[in-house]
C-alpha positions as CSV (number, residue, x, y, z in Angstrom):
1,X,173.5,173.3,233.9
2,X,172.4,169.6,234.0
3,X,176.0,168.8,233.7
4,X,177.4,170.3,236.6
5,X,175.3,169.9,239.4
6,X,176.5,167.4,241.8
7,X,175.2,164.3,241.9
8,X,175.8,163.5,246.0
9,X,174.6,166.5,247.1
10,X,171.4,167.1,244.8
11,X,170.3,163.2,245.8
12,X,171.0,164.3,249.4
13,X,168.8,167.4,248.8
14,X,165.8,165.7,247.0
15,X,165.8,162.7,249.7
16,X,165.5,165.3,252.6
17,X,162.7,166.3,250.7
18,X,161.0,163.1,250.3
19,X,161.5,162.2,254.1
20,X,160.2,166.1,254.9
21,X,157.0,165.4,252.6
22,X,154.1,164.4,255.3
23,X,152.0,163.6,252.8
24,X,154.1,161.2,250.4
25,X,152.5,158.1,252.1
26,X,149.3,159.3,250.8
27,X,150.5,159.0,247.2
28,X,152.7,155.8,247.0
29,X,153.3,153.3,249.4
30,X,157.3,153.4,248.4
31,X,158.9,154.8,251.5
32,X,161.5,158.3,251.1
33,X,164.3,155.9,251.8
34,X,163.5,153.6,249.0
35,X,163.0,156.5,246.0
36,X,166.2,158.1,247.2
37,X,168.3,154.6,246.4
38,X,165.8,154.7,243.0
39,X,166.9,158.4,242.2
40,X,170.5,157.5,243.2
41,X,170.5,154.5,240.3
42,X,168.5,156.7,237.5
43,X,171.6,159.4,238.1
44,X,174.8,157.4,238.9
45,X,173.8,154.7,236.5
46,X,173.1,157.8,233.5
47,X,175.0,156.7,229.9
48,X,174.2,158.0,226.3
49,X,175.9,158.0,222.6
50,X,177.9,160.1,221.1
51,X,179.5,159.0,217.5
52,X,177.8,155.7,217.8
53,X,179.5,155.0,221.0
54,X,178.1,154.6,224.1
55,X,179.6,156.5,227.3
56,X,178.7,156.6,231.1
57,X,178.0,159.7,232.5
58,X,180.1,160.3,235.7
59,X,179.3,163.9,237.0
60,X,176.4,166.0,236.9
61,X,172.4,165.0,235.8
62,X,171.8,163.8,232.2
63,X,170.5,166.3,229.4
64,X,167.4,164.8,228.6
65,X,166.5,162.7,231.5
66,X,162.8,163.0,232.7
67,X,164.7,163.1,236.5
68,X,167.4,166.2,235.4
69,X,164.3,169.0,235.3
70,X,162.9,168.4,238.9
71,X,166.2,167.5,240.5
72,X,168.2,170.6,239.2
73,X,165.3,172.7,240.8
74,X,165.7,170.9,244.1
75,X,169.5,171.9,243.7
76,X,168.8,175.3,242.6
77,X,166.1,176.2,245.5
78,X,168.6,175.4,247.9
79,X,171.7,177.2,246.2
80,X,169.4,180.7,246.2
81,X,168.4,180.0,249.7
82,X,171.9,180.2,250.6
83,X,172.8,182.8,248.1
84,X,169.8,185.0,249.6
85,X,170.6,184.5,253.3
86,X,174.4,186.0,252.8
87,X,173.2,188.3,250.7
88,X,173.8,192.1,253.1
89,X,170.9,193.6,251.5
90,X,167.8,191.3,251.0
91,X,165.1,194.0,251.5
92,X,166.7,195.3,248.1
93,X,165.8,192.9,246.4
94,X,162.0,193.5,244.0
95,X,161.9,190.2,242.7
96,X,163.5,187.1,241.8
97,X,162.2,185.1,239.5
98,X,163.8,181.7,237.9
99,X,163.1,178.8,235.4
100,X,165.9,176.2,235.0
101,X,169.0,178.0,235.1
102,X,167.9,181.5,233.9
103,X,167.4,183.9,237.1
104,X,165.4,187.6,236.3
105,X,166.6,189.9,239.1
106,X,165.5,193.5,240.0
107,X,167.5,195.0,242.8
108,X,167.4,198.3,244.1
109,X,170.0,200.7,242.5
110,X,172.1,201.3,245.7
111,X,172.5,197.5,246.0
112,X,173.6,196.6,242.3
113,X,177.2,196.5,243.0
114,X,176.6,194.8,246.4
């Protein structure tokens, strides 16, 4: 999954967040705007080895990065939020439950081919 989220749109997503977090001044004195360009590097600036030779990475988070986990969440909160809010029958819906890119559904019978 790391792979093929996209890089413009998940470093928009987690710099909102920074800039929405009230209390991210209380932890570090590095401002939202700041981390953002830091989180834009650590992705756009991604490489690793294959064969003994050494490749940039130009799409998508890198497998392995302590930054992929976190970001990828970010990304994935906001595709389900979208998903969700289109979705007809939302009261049919038990539970949802996810960790990385593995999603545990139960929907009400009447709604499964919905």
């Amino acid at each position: 999954m790391f792979t093929k989220l996209p890089q413009g749109e998940t470093i928009s997503l987690a710099g909102q967040r920074l800039k929405d977090d009230a209390s991210l001044k209380d932890r570090t004195p590095i401002k939202a705007e700041d981390l953002t360009n830091l989180l834009k590097l650590d992705i756009e600036l991604a490489y690793f080895r294959y064969a003994g030779r050494y490749f940039v990475q130009h799409g998508g988070l890198g497998m392995g990065k302590s930054t992929s986990s976190p970001l990828s969440d970010i990304f994935m909160e906001r595709f389900e939020q979208n998903a969700l809010a289109t979705f007809p029958h939302r009261d049919s819906i038990l539970f949802w439950l996810r960790k990385a890119d593995d999603t545990l559904i139960a929907i009400h019978n009447d709604h499964i081919n919905a």
